[in-house]
C-alpha positions in Angstrom: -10.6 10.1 -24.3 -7.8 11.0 -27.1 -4.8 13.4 -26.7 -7.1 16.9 -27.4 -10.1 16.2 -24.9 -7.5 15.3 -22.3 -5.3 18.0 -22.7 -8.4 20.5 -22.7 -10.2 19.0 -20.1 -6.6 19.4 -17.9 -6.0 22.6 -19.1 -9.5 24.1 -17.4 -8.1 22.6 -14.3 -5.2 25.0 -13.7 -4.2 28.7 -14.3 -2.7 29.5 -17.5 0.6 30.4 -16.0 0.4 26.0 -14.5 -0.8 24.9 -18.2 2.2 26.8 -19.6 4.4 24.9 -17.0 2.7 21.7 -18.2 3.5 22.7 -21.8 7.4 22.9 -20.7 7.5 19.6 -18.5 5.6 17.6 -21.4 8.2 19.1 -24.2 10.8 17.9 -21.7 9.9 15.2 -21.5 9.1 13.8 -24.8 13.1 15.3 -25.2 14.4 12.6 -22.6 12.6 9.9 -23.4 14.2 10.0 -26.9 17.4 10.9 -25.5 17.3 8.5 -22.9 15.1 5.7 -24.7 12.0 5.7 -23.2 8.7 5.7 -25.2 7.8 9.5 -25.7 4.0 8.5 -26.2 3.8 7.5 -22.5 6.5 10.6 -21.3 3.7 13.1 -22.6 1.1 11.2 -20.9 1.9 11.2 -17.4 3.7 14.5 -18.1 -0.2 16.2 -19.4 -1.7 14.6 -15.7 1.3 15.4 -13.7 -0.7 18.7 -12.2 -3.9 17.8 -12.9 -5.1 18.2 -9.2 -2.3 20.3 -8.4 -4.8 23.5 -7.8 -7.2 21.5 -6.4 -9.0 22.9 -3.0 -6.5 21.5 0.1 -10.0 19.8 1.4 -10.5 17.6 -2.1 -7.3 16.6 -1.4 -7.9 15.8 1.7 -10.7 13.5 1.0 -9.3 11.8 -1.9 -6.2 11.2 0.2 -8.5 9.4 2.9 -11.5 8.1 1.3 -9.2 6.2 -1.4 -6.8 4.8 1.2 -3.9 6.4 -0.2 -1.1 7.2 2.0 -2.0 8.5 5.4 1.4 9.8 6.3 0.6 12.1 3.0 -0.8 14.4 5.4 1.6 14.9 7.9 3.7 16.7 5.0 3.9 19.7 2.8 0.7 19.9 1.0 2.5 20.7 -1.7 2.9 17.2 -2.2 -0.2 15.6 -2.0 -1.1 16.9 -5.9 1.1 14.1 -7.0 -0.7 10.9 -5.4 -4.1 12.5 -6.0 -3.5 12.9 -9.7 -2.5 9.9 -10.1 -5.7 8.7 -8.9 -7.5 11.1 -10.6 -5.4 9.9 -14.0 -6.8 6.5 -13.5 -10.1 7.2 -12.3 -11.4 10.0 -14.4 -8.8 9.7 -17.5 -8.8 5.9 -17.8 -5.1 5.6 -17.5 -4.4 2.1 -16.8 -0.3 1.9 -17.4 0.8 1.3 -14.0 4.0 3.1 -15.0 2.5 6.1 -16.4 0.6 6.3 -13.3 3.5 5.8 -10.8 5.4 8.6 -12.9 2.3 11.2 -11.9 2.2 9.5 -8.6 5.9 10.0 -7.5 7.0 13.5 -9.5 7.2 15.3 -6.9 8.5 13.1 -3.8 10.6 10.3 -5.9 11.0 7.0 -4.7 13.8 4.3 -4.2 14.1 2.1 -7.2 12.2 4.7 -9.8 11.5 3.3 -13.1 13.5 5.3 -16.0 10.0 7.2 -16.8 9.4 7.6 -13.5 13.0 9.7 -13.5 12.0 11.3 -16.7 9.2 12.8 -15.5 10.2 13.6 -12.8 13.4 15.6 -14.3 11.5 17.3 -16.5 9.5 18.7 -14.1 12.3 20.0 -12.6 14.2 21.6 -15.5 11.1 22.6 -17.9 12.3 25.9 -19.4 10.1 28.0 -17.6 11.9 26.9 -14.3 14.4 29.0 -13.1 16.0 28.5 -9.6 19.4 28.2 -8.1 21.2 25.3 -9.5 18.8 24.4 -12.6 21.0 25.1 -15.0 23.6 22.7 -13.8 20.6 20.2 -13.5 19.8 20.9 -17.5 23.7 20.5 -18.4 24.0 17.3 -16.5 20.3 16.1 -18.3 22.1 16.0 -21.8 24.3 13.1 -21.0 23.5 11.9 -17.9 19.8 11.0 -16.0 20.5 9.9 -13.0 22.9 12.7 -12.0 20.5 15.3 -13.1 17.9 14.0 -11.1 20.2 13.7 -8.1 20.8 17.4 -8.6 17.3 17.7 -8.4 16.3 16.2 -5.5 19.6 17.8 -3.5 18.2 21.0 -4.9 14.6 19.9 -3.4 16.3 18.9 -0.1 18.7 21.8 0.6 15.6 24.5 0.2 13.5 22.4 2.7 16.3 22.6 5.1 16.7 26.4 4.4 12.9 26.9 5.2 12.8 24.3 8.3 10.2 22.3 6.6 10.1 18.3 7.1 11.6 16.4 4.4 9.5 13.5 3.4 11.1 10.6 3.0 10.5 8.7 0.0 12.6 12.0 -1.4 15.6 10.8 0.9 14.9 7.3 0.3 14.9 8.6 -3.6 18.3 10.5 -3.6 20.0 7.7 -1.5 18.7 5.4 -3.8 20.6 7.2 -6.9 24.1 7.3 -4.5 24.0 3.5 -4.2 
């Protein structure tokens, strides 16, 4: 499948307001993978599939989640981030994406992981800071992203962490594991 079929095929699998956000985060991150030398090629890859299940039905999900072993424990947490895993399965599966990094880039955007690979981070940034974003603190997450990746992303994930501790939801803890990973 080239670049056009993808991008059309994931663009009927969200609302226009999503494919807009999937226009910022893939602009973003072609932007840090030149700044921060990474291959832009694969950036807009996993950055097109980042969402792709994202408005899945919660049920799909569900099954994908169990009937392709992924993480059990997936399900004990926001559903919010069970998009992530899924699509990356789905990138493989049903886009023939076989970079492993490309695919653990869609797999951890949303949750982060200890030890993430610099396009892991990249994508992961950029979904955080496309233009179209706009929460408390973002703005200090974009100034940090022009010189420095690790501390934008940091902001990110404290960003991430203080609203679930606002709402009382759980915190899942590869995002902990993630932000105590960029401390040490």
């Amino acid at each position: 499948m080239n670049r056009e079929q993808m991008i059309e095929k994931v663009k009927a699998e969200m609302p226009e307001r999503r494919w807009l956000h999937t226009q910022g985060v893939m602009e973003t991150a072609v932007l840090l993978a030149e700044r921060f030398g990474e291959d832009p090629v694969r950036a807009e890859l996993a950055a097109i599939l980042h969402d792709v299940a994202k408005y899945w039905p919660t049920e799909r999900m569900q099954q994908v989640i169990r009937e392709q072993s992924l993480p059990a424990e997936l399900l004990f947490y926001d559903k919010e981030l069970w998009h992530a895993p899924v699509g990356a399965w789905v990138a493989e599966h049903e886009y023939g994406v076989t970079d492993a990094e490309v695919l653990d880039a869609i797999r951890y955007h949303t949750s982060g992981r200890r030890g993430m690979s610099k396009l892991e981070k990249i994508v992961c940034l950029a979904d955080y800071m496309e233009p179209g974003r706009d929460f408390p603190g973002v703005d200090t997450i974009r100034d940090l992203s022009g010189q420095f990746l690790d501390k934008a992303l940091l902001a990110g994930f404290n960003s991430t962490i203080f609203f679930l501790l606002e709402k009382g939801k759980r915190i899942f803890p590869l995002t902990v594991e993630a932000r105590n990973g960029l401390l040490e």
